[in-house]
C-alpha positions as protocol buffer text, in pm:
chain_id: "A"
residue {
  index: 1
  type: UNK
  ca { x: 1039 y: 871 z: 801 }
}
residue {
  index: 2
  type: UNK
  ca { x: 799 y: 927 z: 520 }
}
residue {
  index: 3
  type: UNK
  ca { x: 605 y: 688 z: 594 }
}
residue {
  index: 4
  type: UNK
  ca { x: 441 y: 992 z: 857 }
}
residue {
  index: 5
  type: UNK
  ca { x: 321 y: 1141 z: 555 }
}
residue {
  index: 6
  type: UNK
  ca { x: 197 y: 800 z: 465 }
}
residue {
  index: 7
  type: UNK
  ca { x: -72 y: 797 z: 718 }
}
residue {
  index: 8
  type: UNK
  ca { x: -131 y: 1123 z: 764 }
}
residue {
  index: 9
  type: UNK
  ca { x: -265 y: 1105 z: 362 }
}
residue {
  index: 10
  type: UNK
  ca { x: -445 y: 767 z: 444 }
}
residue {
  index: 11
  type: UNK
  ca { x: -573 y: 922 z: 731 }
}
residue {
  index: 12
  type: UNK
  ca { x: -722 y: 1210 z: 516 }
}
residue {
  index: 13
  type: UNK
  ca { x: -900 y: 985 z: 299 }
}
residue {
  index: 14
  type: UNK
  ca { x: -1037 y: 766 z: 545 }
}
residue {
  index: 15
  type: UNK
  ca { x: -1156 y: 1131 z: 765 }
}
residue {
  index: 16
  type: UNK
  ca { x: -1331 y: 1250 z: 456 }
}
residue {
  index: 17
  type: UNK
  ca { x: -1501 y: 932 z: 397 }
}
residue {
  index: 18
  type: UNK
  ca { x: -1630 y: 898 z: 774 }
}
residue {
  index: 19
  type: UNK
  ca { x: -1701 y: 1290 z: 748 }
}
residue {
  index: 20
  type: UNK
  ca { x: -1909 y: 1194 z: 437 }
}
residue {
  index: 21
  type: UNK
  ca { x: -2111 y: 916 z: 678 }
}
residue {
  index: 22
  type: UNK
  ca { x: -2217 y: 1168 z: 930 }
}
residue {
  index: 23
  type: UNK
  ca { x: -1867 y: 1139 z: 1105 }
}
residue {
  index: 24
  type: UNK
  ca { x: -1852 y: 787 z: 1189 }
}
residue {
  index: 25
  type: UNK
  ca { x: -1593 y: 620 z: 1383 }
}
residue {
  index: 26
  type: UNK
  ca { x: -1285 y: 414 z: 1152 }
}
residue {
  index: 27
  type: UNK
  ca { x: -1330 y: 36 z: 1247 }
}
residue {
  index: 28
  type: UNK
  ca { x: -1053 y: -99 z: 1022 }
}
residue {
  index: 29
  type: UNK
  ca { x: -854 y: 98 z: 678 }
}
residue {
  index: 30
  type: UNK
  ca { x: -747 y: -189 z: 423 }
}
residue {
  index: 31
  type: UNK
  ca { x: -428 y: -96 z: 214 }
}
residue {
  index: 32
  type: UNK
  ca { x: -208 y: -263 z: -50 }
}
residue {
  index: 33
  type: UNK
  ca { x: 131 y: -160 z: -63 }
}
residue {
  index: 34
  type: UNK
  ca { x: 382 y: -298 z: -380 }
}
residue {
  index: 35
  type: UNK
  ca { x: 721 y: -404 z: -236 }
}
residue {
  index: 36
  type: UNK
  ca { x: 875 y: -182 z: -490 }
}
residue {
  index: 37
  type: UNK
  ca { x: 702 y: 100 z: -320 }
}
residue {
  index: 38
  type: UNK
  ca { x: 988 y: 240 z: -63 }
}
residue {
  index: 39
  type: UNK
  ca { x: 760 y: 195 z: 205 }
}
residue {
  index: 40
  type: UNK
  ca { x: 838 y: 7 z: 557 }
}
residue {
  index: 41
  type: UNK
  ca { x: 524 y: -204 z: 673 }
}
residue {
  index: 42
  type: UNK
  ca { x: 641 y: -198 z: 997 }
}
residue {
  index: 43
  type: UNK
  ca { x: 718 y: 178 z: 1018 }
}
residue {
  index: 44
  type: UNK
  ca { x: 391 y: 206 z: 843 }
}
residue {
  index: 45
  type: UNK
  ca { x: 213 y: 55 z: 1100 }
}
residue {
  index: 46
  type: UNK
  ca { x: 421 y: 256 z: 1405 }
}
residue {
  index: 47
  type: UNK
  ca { x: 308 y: 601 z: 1242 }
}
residue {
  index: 48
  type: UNK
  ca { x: -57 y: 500 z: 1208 }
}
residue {
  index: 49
  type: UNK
  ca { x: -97 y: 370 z: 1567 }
}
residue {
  index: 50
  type: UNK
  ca { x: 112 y: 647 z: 1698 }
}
residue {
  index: 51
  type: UNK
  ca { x: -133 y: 895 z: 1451 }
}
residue {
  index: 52
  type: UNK
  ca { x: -453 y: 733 z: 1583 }
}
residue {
  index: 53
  type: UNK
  ca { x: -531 y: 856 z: 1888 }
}
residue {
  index: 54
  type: UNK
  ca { x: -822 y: 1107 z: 1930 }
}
residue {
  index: 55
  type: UNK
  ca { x: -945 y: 1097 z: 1603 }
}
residue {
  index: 56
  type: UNK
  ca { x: -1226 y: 911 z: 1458 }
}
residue {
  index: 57
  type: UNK
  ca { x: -991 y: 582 z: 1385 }
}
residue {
  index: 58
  type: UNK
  ca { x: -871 y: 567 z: 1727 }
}
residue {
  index: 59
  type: UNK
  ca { x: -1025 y: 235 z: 1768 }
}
residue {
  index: 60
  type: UNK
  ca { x: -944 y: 139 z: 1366 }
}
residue {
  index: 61
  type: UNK
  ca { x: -705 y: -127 z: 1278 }
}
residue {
  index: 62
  type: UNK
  ca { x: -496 y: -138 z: 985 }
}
residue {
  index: 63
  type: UNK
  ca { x: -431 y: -420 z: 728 }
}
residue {
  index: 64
  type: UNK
  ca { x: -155 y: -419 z: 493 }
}
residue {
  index: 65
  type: UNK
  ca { x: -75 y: -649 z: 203 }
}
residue {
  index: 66
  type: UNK
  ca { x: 215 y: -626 z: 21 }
}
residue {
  index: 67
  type: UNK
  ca { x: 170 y: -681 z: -327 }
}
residue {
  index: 68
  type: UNK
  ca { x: 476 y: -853 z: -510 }
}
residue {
  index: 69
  type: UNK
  ca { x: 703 y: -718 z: -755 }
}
residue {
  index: 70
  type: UNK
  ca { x: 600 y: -869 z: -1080 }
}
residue {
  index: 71
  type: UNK
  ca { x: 768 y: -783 z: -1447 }
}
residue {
  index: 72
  type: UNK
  ca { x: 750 y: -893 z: -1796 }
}
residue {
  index: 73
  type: UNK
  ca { x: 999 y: -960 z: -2033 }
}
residue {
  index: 74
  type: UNK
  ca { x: 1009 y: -669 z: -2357 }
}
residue {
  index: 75
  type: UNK
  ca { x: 1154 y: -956 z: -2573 }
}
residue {
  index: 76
  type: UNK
  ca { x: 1018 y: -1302 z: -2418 }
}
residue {
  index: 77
  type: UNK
  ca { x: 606 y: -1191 z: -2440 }
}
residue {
  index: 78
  type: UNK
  ca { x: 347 y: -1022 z: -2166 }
}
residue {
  index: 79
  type: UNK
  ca { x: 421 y: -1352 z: -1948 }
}
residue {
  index: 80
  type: UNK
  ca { x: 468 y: -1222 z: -1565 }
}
residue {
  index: 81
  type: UNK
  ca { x: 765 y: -1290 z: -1387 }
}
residue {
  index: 82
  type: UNK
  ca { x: 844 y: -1284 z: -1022 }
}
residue {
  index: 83
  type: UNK
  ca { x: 1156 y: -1052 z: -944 }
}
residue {
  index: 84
  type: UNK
  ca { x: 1382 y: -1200 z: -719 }
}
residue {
  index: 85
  type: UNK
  ca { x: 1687 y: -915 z: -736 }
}
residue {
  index: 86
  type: UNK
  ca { x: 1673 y: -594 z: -860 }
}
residue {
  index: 87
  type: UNK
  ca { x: 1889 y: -651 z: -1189 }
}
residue {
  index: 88
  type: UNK
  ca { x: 1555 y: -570 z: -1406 }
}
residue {
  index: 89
  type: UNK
  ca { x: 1676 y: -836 z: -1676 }
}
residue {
  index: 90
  type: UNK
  ca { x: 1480 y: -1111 z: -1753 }
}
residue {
  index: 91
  type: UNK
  ca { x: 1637 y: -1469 z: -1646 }
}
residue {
  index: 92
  type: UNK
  ca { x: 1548 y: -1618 z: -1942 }
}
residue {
  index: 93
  type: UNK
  ca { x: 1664 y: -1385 z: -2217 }
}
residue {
  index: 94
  type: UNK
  ca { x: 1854 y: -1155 z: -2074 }
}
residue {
  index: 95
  type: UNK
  ca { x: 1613 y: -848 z: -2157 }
}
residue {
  index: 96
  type: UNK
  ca { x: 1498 y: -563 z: -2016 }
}
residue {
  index: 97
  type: UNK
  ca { x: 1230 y: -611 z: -1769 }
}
residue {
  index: 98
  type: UNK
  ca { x: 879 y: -366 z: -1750 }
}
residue {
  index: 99
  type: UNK
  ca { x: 749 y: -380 z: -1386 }
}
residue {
  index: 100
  type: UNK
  ca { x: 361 y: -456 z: -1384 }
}
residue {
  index: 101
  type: UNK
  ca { x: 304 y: -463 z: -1042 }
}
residue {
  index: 102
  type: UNK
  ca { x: 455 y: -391 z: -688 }
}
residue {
  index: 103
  type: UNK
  ca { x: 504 y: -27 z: -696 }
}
residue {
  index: 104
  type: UNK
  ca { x: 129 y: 25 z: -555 }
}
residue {
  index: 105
  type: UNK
  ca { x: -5 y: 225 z: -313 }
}
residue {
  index: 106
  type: UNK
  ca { x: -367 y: 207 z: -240 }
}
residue {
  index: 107
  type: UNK
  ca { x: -670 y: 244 z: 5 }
}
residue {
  index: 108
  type: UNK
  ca { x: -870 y: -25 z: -116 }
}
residue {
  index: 109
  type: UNK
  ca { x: -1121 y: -4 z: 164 }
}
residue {
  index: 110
  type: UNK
  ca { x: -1233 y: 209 z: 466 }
}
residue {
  index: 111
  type: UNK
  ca { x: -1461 y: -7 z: 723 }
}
residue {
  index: 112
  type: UNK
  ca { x: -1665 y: 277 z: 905 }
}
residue {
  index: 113
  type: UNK
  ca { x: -1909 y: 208 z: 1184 }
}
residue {
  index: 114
  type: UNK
  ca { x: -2187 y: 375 z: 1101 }
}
């Protein structure tokens, strides 16, 4: 399951960032995750509450949002398309597809208490 190695890098971050705040405790770590991304939310969430405890985010929750996988068309124009299948060919045209969004991973915030 590498989504272990998932939280134990978010879990870096956010430890360096509380370390930086004169070691405050996590309250809540804020991530956005593109669908495209390989990652299971759900074993996602298992690792980092199985991760957790006795560190400084025992008490943290985690929020995920997925972010959809978006493409545009190389021969229709920059207009965004939702991807419904994998086939990376645009439904109108028949072209090839450049993803723009969905294969994220980010911390976009760290809530300490200070």
């Amino acid at each position: 399951m590498h989504e272990m190695a998932i939280a134990q890098s978010v879990f870096d971050i956010a430890f360096a960032e509380a370390a930086r705040h004169s070691d405050a405790q996590i309250r809540k770590i804020k991530l956005s995750i593109g669908e495209f991304s390989g990652v299971v939310k759900e074993a996602l969430d298992f690792a980092f509450e199985a991760m957790k405890k006795d560190t400084p985010a025992a008490n943290a929750e985690i929020e995920i949002e997925i972010i959809r996988l978006t493409a545009s068309c190389q021969e229709c124009g920059p207009a965004e398309c939702r991807m419904n299948d994998l086939k990376f060919a645009c439904g109108g045209c028949g072209g090839p597809l450049t993803i723009k969004g969905g294969n994220e991973m980010k911390v976009d915030y760290i809530d300490l208490d200070d």
